[in-house]
DSSP file (Angstrom, degrees, kcal/mol; ACC not computed):
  #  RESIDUE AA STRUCTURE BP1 BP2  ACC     N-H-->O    O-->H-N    N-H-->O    O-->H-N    TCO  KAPPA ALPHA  PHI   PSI    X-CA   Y-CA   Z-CA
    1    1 A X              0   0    0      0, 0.0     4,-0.1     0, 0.0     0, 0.0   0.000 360.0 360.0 360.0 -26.8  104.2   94.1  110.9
    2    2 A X     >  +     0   0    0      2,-0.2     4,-1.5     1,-0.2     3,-0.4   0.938 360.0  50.8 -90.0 -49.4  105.1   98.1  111.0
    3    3 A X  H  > S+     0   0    0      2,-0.3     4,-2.4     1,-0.3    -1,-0.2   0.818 108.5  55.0 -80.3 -54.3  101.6   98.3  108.9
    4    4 A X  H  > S+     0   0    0      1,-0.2     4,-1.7     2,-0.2    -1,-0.3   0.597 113.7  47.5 -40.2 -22.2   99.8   95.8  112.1
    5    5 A X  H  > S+     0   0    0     -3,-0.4     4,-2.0     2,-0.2    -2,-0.3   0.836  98.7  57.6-133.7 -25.7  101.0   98.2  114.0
    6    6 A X  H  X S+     0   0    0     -4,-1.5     4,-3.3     3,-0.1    -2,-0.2   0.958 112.7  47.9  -7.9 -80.3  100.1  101.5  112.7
    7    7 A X  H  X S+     0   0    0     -4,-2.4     4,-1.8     1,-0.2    -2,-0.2   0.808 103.8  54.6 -56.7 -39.8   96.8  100.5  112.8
    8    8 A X  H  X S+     0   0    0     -4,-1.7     4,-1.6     2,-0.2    -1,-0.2   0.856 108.7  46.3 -79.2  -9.9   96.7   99.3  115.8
    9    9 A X  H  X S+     0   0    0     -4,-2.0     4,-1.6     2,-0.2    -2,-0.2   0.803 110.1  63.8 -89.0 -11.8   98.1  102.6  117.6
   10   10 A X  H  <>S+     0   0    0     -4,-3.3     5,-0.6     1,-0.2    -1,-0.2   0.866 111.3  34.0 -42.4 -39.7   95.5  104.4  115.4
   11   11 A X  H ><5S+     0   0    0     -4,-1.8     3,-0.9     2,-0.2    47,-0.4   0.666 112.2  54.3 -83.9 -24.2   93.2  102.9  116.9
   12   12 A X  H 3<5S+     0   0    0     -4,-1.6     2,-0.4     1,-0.2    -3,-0.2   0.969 100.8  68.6 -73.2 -74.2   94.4  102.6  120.4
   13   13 A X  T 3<5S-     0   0    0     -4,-1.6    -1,-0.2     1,-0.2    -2,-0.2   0.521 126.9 -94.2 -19.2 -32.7   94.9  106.5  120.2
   14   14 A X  T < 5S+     0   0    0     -3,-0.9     2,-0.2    -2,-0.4    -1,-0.2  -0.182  86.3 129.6 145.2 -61.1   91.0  106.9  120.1
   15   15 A X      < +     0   0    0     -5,-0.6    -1,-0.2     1,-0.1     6,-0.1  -0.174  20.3 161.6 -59.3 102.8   90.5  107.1  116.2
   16   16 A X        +     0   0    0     -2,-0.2    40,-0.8    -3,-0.1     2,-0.6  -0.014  34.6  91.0-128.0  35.7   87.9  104.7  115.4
   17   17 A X  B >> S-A   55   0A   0     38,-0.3     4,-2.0     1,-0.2     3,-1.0  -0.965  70.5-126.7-133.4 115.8   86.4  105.6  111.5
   18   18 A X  H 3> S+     0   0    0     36,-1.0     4,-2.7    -2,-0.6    -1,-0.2   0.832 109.1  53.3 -20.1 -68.3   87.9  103.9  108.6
   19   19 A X  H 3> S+     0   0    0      1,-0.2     4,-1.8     2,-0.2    -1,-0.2   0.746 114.3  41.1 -74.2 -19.4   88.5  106.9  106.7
   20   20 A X  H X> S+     0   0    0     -3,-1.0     4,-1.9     2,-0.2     3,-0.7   0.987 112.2  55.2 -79.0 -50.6   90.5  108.5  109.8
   21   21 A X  H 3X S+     0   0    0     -4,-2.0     4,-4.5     1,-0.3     6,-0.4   0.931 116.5  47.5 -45.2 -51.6   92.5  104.7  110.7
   22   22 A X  H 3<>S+     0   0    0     -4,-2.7     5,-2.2    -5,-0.5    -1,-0.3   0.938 115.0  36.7 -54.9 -60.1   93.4  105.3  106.7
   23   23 A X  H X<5S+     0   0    0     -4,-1.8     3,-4.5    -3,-0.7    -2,-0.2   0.986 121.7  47.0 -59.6 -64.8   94.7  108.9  106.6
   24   24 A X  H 3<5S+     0   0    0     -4,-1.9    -2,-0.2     1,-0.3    -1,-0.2   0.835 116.7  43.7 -43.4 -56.9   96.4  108.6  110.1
   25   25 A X  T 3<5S-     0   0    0     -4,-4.5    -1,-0.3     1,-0.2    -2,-0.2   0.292 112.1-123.4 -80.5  19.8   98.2  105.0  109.1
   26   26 A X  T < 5 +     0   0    0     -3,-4.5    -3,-0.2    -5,-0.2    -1,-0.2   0.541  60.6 154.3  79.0  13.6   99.0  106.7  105.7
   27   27 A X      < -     0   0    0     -5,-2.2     2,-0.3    -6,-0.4    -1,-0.2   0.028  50.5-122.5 -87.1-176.1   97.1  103.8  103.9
   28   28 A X     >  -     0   0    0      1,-0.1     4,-2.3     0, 0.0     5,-0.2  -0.812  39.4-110.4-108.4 158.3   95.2  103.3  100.6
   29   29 A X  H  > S+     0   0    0     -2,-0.3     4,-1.4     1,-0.2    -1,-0.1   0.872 114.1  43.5 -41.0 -47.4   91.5  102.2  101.2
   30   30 A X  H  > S+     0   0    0      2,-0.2     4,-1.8     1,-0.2    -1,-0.2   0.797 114.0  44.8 -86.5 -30.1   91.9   98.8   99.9
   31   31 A X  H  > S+     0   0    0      2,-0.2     4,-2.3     1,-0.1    -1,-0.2   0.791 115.2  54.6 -73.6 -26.0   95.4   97.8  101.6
   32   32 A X  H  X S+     0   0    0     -4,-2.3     4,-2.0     2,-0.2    -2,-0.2   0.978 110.4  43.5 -58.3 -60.4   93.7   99.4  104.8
   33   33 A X  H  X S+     0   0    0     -4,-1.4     4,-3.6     2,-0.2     5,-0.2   0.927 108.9  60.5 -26.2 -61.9   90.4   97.0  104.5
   34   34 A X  H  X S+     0   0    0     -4,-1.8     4,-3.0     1,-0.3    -1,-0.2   0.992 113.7  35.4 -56.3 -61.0   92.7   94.0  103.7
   35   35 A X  H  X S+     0   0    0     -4,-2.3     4,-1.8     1,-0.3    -1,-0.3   0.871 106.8  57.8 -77.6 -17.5   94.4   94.4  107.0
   36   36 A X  H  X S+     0   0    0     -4,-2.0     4,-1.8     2,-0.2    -1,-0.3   0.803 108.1  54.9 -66.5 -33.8   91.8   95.6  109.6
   37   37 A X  H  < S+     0   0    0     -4,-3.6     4,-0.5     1,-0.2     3,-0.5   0.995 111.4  51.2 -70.8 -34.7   89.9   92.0  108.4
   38   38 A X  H  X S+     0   0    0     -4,-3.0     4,-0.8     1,-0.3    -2,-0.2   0.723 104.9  46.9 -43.3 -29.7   93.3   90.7  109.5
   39   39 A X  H  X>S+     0   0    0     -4,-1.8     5,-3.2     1,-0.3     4,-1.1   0.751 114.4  50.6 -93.9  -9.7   93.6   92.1  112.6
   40   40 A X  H  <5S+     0   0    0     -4,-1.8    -1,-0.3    -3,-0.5    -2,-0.2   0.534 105.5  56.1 -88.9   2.4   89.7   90.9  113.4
   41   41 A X  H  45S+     0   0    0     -4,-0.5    -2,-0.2    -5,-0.2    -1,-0.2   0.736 111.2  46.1 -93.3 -31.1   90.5   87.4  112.3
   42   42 A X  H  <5S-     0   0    0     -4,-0.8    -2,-0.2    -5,-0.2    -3,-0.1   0.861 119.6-104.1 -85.0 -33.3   93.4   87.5  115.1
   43   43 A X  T  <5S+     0   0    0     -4,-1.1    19,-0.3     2,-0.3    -3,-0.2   0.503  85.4 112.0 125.7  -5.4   91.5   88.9  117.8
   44   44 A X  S   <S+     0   0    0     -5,-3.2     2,-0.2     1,-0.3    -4,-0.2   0.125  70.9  20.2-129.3  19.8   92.6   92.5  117.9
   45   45 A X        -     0   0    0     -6,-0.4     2,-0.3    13,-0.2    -2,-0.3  -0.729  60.4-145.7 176.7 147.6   90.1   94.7  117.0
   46   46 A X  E     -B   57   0A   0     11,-1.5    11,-2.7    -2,-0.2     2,-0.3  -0.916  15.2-133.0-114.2 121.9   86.4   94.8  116.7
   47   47 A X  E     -B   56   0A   0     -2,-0.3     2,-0.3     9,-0.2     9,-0.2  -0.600  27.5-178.0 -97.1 147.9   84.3   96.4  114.5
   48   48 A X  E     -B   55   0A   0      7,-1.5     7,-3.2    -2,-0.3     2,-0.6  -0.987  21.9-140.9-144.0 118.2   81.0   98.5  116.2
   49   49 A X  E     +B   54   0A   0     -2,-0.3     2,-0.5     5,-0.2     5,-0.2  -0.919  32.4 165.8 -90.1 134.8   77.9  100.5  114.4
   50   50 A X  E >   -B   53   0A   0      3,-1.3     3,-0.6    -2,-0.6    -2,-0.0  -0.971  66.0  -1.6-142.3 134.3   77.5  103.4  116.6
   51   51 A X  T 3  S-     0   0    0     -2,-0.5    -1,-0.1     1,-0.2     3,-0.0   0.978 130.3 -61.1  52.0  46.2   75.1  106.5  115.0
   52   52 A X  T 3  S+     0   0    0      1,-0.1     2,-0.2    -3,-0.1    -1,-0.2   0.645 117.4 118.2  50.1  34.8   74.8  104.5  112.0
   53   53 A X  E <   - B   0  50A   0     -3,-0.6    -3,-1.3    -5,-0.1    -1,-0.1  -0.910  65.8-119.9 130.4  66.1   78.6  104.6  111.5
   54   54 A X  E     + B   0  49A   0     -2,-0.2   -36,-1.0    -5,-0.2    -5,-0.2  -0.245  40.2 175.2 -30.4 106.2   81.1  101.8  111.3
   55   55 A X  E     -AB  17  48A   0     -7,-3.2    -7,-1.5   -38,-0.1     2,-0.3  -0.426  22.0-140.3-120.0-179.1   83.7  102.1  114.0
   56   56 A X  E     - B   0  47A   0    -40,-0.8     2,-0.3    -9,-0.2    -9,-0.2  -0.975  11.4-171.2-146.1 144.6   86.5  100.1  115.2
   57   57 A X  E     - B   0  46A   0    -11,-2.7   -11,-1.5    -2,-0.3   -45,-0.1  -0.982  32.4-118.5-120.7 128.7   87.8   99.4  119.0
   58   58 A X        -     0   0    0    -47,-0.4     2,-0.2    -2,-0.3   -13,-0.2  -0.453  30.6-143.4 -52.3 151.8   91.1   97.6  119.8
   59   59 A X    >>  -     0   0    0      1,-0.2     4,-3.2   -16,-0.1     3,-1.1  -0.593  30.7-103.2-102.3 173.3   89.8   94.2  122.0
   60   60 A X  H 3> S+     0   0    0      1,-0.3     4,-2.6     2,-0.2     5,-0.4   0.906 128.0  66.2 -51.2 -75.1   92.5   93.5  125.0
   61   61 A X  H 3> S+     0   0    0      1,-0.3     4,-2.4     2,-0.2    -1,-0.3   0.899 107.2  43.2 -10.9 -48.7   93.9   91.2  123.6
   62   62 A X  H <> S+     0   0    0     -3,-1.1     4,-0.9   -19,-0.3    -1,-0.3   0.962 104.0  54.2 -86.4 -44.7   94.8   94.1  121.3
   63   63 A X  H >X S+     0   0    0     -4,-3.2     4,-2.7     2,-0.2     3,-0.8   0.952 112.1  55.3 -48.5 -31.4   96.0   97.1  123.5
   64   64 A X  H 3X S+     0   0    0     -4,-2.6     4,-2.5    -5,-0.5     5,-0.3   0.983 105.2  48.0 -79.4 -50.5   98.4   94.2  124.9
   65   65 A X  H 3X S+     0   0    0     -4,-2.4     4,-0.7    -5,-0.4    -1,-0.3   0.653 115.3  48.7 -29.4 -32.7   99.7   93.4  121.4
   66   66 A X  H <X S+     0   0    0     -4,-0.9     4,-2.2    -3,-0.8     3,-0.3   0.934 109.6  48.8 -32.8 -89.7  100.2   97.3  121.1
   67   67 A X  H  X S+     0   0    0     -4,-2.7     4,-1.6     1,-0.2    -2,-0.2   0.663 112.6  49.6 -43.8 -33.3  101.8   97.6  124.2
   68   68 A X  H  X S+     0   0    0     -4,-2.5     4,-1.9    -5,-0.3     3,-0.4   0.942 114.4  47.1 -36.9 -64.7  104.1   94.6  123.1
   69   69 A X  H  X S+     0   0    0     -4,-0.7     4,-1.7    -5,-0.3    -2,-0.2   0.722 111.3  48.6 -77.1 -36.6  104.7   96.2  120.3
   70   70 A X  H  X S+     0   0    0     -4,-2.2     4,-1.8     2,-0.2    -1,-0.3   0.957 110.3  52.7 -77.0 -48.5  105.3   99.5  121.9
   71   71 A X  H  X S+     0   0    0     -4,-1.6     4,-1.4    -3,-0.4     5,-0.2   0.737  99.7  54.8 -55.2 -38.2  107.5   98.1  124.1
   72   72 A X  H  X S+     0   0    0     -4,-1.9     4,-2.0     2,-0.2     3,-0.4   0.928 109.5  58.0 -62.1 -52.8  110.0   96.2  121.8
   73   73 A X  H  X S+     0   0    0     -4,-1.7     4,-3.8     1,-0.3    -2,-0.2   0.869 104.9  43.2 -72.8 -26.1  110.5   99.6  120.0
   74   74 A X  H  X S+     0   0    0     -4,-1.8     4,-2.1     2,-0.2    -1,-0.3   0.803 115.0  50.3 -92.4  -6.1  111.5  101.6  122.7
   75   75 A X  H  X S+     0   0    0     -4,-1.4     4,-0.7    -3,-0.4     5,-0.2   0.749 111.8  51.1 -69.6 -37.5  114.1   98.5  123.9
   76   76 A X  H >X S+     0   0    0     -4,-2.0     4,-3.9    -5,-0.2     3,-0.9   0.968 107.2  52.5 -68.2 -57.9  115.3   98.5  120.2
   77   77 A X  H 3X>S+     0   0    0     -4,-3.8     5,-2.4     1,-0.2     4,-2.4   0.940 113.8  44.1 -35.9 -58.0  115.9  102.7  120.4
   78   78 A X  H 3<5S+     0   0    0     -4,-2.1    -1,-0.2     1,-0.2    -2,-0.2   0.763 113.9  48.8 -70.6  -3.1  118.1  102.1  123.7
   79   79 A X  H <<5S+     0   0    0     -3,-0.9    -1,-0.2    -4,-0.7    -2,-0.2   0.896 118.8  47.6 -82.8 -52.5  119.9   99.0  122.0
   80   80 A X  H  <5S-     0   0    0     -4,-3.9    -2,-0.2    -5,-0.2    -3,-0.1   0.611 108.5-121.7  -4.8 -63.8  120.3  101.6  119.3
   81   81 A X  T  <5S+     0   0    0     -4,-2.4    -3,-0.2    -5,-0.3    -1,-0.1   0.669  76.1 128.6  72.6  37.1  121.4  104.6  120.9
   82   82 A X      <       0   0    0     -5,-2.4    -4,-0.2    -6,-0.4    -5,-0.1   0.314 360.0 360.0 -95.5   9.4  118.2  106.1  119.5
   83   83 A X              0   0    0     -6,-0.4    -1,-0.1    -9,-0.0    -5,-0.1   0.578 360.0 360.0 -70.3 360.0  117.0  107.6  123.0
């Protein structure tokens, strides 16, 4: 799930070329692949050629999964006392 969710705030950030999604979300090429088909089999990102170039876009569906996602963590800090 932490790995789901890298990627997708790599990609919600902007960053939308394989080889950056990989460096940013610290991945290896192949475990990166494996899960970007996952997250288009769910709905939550799209793959795009733009300039001859293979790009990837979160879909809504996927910022809101993000934003979920985003949200849960900062509720967990303040249960924490991580603020």
């Amino acid at each position: 799930m932490e790995t789901c969710s890298d990627i997708l705030r790599v990609i919600g950030s902007g960053v939308q070329r394989p080889t950056h999604i990989m460096y940013k979300a610290n991945l290896s090429w192949i475990v990166m692949q494996e899960y970007i088909k996952s997250l288009e089999a769910q709905g939550l990102v799209v793959s795009a050629i733009e300039n001859n170039k293979k790009v990837y876009h979160l879909t809504q569906k996927g910022f809101e999964v993000l934003n979920r996602m985003k949200s849960l963590r900062a509720d967990l800090s303040l249960l924490l006392g991580e603020a």
